[in-house]
N, CA and C of each residue as an Amber inpcrd file, in Angstrom:
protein
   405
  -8.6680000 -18.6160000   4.4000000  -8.2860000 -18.7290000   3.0120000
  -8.4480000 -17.3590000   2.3620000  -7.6990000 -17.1400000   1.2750000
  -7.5070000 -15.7400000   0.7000000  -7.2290000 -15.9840000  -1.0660000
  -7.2870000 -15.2200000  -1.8830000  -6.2900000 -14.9780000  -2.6950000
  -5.4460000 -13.7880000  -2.9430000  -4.4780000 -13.6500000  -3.1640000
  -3.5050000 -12.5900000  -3.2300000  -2.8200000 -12.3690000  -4.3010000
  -3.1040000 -10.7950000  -4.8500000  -2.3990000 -11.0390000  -6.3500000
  -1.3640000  -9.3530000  -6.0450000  -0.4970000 -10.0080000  -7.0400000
   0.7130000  -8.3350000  -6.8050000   0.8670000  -7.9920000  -8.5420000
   1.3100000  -6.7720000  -8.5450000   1.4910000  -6.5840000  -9.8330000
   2.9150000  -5.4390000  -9.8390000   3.6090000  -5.7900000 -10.4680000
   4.8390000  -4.4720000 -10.4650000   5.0020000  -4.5580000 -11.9780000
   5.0260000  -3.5280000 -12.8690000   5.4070000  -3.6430000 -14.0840000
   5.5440000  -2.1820000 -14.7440000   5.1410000  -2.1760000 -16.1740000
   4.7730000  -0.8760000 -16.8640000   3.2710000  -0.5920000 -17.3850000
   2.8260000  -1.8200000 -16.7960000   1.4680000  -0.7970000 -17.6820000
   0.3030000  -0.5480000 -15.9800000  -0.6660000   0.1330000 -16.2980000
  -1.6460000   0.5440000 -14.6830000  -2.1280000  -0.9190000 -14.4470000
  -1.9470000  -0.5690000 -12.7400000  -1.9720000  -2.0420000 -12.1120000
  -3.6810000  -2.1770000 -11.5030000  -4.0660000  -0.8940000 -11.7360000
  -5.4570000  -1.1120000 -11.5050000  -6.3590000  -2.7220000 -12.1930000
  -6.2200000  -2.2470000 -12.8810000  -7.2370000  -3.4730000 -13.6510000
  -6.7270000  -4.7490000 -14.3610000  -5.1760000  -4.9040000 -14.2760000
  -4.8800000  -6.0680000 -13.7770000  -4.6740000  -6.6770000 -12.5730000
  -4.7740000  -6.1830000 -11.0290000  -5.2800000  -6.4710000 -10.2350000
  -6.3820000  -6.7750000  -9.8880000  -7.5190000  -6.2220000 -10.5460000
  -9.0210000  -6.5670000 -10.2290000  -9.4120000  -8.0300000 -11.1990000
  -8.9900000  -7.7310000 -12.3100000  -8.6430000  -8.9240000 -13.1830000
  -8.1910000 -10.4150000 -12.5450000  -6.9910000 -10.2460000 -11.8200000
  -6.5110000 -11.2740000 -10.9220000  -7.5470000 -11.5310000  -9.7790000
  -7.9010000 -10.7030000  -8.6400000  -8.8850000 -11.0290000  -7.6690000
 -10.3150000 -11.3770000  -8.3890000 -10.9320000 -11.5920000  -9.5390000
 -11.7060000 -12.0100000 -10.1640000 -11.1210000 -13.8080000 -10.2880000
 -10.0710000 -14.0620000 -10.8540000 -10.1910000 -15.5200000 -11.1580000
  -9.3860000 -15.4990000  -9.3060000  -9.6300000 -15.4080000  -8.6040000
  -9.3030000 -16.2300000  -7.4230000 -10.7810000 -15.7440000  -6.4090000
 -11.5940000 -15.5200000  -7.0710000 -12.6510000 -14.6910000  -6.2580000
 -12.9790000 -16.1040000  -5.5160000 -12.9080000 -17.4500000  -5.8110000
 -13.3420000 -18.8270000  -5.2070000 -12.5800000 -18.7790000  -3.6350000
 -11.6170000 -18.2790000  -3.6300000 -11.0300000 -18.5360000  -2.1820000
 -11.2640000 -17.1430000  -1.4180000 -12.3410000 -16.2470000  -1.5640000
 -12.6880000 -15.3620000  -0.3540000 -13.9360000 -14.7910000  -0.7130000
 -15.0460000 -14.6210000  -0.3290000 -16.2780000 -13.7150000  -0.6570000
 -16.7790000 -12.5360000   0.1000000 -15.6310000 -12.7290000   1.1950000
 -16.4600000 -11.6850000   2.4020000 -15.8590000 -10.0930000   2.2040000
 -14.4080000 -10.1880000   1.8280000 -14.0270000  -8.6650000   1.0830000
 -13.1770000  -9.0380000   0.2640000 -12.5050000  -7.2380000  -0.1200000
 -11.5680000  -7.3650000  -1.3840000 -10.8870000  -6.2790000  -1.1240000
  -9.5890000  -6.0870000  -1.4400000  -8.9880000  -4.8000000  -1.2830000
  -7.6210000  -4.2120000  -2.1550000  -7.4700000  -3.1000000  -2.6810000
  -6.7350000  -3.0140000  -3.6880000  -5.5560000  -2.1080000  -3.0960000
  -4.1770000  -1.7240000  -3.0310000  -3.2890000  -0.8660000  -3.1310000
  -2.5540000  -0.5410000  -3.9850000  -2.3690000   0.5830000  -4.4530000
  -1.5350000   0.9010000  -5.7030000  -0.5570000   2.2620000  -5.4270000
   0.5770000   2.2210000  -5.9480000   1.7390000   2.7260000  -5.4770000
   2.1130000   3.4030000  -6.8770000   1.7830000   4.7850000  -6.6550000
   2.5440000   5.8450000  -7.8930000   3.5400000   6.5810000  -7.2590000
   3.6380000   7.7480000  -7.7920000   5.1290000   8.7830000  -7.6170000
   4.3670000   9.3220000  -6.4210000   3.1990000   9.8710000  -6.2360000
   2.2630000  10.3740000  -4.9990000   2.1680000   9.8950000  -3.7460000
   1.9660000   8.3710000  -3.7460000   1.8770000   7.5010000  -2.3110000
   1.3430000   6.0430000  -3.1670000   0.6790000   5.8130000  -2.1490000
  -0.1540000   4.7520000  -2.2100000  -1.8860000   5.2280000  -2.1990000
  -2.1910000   4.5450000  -2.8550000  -4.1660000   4.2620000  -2.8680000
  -4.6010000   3.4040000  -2.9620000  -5.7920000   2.8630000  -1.7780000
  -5.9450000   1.6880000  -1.5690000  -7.3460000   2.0360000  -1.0300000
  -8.1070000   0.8770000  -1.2620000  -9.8640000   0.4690000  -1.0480000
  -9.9270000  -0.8820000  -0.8680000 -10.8110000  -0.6900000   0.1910000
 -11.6540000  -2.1030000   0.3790000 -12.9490000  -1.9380000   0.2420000
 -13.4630000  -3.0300000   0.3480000 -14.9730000  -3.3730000   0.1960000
 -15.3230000  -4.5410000   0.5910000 -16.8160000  -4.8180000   1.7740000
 -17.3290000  -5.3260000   1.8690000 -17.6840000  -6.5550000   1.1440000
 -18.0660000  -8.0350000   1.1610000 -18.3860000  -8.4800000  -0.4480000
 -17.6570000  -8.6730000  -1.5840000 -18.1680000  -9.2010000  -2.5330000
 -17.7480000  -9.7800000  -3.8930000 -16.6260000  -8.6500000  -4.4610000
 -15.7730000  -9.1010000  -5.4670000 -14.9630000  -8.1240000  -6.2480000
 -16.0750000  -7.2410000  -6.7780000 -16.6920000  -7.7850000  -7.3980000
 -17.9670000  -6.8930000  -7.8460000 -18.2690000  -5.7840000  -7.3290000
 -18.7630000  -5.6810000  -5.6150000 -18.9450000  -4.3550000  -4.8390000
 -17.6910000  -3.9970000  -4.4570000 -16.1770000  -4.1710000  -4.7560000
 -15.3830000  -3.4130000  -4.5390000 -15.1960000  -2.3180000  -5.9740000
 -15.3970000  -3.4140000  -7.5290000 -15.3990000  -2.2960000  -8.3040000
 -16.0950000  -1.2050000  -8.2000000 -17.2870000  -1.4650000  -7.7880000
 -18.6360000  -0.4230000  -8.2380000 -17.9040000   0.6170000  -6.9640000
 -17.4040000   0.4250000  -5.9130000 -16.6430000   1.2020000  -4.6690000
 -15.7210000   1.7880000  -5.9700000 -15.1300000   1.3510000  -6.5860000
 -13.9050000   2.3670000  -7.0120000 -14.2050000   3.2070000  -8.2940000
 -15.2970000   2.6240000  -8.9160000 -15.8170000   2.7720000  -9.7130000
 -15.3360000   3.2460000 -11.5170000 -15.3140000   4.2770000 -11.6150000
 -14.0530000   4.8260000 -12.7130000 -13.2590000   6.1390000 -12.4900000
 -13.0350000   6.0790000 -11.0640000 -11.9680000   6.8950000 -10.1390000
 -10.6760000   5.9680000 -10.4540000  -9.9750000   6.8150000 -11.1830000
  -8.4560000   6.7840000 -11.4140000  -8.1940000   6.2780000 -10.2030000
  -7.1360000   5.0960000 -10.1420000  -6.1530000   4.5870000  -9.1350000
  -4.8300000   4.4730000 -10.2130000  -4.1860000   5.3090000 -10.3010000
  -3.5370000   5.2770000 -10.7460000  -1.8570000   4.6430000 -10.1660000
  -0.9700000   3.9860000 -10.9580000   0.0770000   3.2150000 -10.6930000
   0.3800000   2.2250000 -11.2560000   1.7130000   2.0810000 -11.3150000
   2.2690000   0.5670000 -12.4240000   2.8180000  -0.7810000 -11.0730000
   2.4890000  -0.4810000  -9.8400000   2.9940000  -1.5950000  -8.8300000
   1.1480000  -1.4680000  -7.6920000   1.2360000  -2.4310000  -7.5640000
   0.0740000  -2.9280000  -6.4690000  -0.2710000  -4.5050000  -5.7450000
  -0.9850000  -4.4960000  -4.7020000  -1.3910000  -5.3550000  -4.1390000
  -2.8460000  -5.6870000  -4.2500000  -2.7100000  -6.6930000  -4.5660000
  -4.9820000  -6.9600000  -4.0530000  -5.1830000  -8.0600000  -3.0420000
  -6.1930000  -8.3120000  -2.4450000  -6.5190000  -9.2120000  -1.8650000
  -8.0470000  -9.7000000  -1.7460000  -8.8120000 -10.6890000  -1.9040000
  -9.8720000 -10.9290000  -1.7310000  -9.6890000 -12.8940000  -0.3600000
 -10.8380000 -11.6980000   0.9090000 -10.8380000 -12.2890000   2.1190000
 -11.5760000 -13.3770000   2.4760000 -11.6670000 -14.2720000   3.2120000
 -12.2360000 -15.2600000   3.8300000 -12.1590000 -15.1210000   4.9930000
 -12.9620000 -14.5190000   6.2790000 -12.4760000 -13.7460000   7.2440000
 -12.2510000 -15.5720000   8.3280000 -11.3610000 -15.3240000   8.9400000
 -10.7730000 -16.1970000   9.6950000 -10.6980000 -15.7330000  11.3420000
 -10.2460000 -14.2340000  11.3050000  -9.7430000 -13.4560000  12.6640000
 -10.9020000 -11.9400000  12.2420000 -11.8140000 -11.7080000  13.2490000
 -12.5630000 -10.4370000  12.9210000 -13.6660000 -10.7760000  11.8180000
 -14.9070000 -10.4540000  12.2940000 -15.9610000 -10.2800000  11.0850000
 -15.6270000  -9.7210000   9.6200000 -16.6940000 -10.0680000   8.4260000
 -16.1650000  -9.4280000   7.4430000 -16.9110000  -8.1650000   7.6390000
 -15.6710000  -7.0070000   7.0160000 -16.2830000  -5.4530000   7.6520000
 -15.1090000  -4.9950000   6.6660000 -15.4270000  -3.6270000   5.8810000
 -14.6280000  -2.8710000   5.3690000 -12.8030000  -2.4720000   6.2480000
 -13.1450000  -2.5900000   7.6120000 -11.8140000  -2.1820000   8.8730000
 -11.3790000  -3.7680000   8.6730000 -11.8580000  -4.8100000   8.3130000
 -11.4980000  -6.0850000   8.3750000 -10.5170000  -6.5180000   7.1890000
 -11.4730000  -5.2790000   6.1230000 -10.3950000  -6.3100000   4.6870000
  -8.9750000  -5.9780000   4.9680000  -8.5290000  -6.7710000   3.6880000
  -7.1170000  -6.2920000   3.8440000  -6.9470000  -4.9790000   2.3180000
  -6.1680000  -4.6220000   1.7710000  -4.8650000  -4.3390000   2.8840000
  -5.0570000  -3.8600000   4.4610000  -3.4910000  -4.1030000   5.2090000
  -3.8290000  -3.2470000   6.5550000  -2.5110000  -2.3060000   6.3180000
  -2.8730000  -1.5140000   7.0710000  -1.8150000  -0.7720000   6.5250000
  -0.8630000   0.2070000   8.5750000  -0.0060000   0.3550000   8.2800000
   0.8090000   1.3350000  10.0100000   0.1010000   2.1790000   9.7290000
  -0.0970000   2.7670000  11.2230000  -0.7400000   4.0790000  11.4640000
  -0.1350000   5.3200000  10.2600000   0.8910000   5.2370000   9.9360000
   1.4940000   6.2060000   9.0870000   1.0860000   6.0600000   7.8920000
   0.7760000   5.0860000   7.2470000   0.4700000   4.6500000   5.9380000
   1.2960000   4.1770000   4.7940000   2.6230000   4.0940000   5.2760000
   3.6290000   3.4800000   4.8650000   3.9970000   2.0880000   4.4850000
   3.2370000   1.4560000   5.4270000   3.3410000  -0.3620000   4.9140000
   2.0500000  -0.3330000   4.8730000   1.9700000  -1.3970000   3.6010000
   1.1100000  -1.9640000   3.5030000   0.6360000  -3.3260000   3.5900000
  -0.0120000  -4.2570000   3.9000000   0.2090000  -5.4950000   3.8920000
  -1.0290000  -6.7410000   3.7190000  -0.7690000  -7.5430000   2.9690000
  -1.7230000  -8.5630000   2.5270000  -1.0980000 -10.0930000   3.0250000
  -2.0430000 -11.0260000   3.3870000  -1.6710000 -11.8210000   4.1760000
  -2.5200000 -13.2980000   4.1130000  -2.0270000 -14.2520000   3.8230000
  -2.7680000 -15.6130000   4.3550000  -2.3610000 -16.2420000   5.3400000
  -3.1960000 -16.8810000   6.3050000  -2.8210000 -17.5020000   7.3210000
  -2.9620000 -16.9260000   8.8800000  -2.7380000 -17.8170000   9.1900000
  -2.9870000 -17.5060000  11.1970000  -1.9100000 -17.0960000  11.5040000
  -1.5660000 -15.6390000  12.6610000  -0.8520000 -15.5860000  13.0920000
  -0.8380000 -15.9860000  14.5020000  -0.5270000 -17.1440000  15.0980000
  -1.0380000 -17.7760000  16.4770000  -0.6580000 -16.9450000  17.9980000
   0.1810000 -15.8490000  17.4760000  -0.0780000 -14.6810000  18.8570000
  -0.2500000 -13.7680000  18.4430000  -0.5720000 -13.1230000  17.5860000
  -1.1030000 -12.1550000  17.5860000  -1.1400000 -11.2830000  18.4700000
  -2.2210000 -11.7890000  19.5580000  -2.8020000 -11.4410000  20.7890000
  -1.9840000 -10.7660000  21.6430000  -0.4780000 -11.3720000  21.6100000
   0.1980000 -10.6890000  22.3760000   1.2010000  -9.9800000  21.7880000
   1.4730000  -9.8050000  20.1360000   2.0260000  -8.7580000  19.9080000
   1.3930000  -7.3180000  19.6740000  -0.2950000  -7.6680000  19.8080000
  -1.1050000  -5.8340000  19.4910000  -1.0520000  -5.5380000  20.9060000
  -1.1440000  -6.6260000  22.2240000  -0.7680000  -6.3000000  23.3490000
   0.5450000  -5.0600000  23.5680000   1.6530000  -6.0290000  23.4850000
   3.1450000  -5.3750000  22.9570000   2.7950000  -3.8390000  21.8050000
   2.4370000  -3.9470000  21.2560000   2.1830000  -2.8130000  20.3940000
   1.4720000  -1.6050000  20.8090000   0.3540000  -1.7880000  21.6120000
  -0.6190000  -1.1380000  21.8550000   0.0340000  -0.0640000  23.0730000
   0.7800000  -1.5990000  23.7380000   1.6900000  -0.3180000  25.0680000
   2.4470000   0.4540000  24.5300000   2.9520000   0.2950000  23.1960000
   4.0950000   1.3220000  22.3390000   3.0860000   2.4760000  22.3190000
   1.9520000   2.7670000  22.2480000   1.1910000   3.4820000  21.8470000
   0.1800000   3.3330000  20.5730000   0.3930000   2.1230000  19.6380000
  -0.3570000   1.8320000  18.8160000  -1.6100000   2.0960000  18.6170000
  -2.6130000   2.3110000  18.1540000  -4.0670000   1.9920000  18.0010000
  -4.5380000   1.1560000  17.0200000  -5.2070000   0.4470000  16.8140000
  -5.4980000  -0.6690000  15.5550000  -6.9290000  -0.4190000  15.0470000
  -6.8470000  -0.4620000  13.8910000  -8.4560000   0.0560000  12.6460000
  -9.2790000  -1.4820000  12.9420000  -8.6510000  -2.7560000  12.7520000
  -8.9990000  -3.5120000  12.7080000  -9.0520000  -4.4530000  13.7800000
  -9.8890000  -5.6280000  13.2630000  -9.8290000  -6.7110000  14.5570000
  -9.3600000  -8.0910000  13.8190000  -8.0200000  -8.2410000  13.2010000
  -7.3900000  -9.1020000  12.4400000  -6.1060000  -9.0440000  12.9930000
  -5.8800000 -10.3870000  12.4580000  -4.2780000 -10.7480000  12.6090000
  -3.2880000 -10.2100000  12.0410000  -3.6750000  -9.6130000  11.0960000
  -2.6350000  -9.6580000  10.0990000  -2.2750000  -7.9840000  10.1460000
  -3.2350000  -7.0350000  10.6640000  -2.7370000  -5.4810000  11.0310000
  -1.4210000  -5.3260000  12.0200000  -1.5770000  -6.5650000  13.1680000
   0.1760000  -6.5170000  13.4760000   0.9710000  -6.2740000  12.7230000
   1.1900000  -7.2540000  11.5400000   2.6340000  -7.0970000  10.4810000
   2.7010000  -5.7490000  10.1050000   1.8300000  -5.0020000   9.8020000
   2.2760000  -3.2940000   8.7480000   3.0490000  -2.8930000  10.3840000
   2.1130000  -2.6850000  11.2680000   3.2680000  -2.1020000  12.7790000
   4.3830000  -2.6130000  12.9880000   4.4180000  -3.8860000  12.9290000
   5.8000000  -4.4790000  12.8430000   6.8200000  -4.2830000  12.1090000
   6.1600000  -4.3830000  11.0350000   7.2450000  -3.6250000  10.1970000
   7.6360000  -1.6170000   9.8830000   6.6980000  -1.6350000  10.4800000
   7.1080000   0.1540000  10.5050000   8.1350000   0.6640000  11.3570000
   8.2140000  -0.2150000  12.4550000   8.4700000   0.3170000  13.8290000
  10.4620000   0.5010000  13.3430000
């Protein structure tokens, strides 16, 4: 179980994202993780724990951007661990990706992946999809 909040608009998506992973904080306690997308790239944090220790992680360091992703985890696949939260993102840093649910092979697409040359940060299901979709 997860909650997942997106934001695309005009005003900074920082803190209406943290805002959102606050009222869904009931469906994950083990992490939290934010991405935000300006003219620069993307910036993105996780954290261990409650939304709470992801703010105090970002603290009042500008994340600046008007589009983002958050997620707060319920670990299902992989311990909860900072390499665990989500976002996950391709080796390049180009996709990013937030996710509920089982992916039931997994197993054999980081297989498939890994012979491409892949390497994986994490031990989750859901770091397949950013490779998948990069490729």
């Amino acid at each position: 179980m997860c909650g997942i909040v997106c934001y695309v608009g005009e005003r900074e998506a920082k803190g209406i994202l943290l805002e959102g992973l606050k009222r869904l904080e009931y469906r994950g306690y083990d992490s939290a993780g934010v991405a935000i997308q300006n003219g620069s790239g993307v910036h993105f944090e996780r954290a261990v724990g409650r939304i709470a220790d992801l703010e105090r992680k970002i603290g009042t360091r500008p994340l600046d951007g008007t589009a983002g992703i958050a997620h707060t985890r319920w670990a299902t696949h992989g311990e909860p661990s900072e390499a665990n939260a989500h976002p996950h993102r391709d080796r390049d840093g180009n996709v990013f990706v937030i996710h509920n649910g089982i992916i039931e092979n997994y197993r054999a697409l980081k297989k498939k992946l890994e012979g491409r040359g892949v390497s994986f940060r994490s031990e989750t299901d859901t770091e397949v999809i950013a490779h998948l979709v990069a490729l």
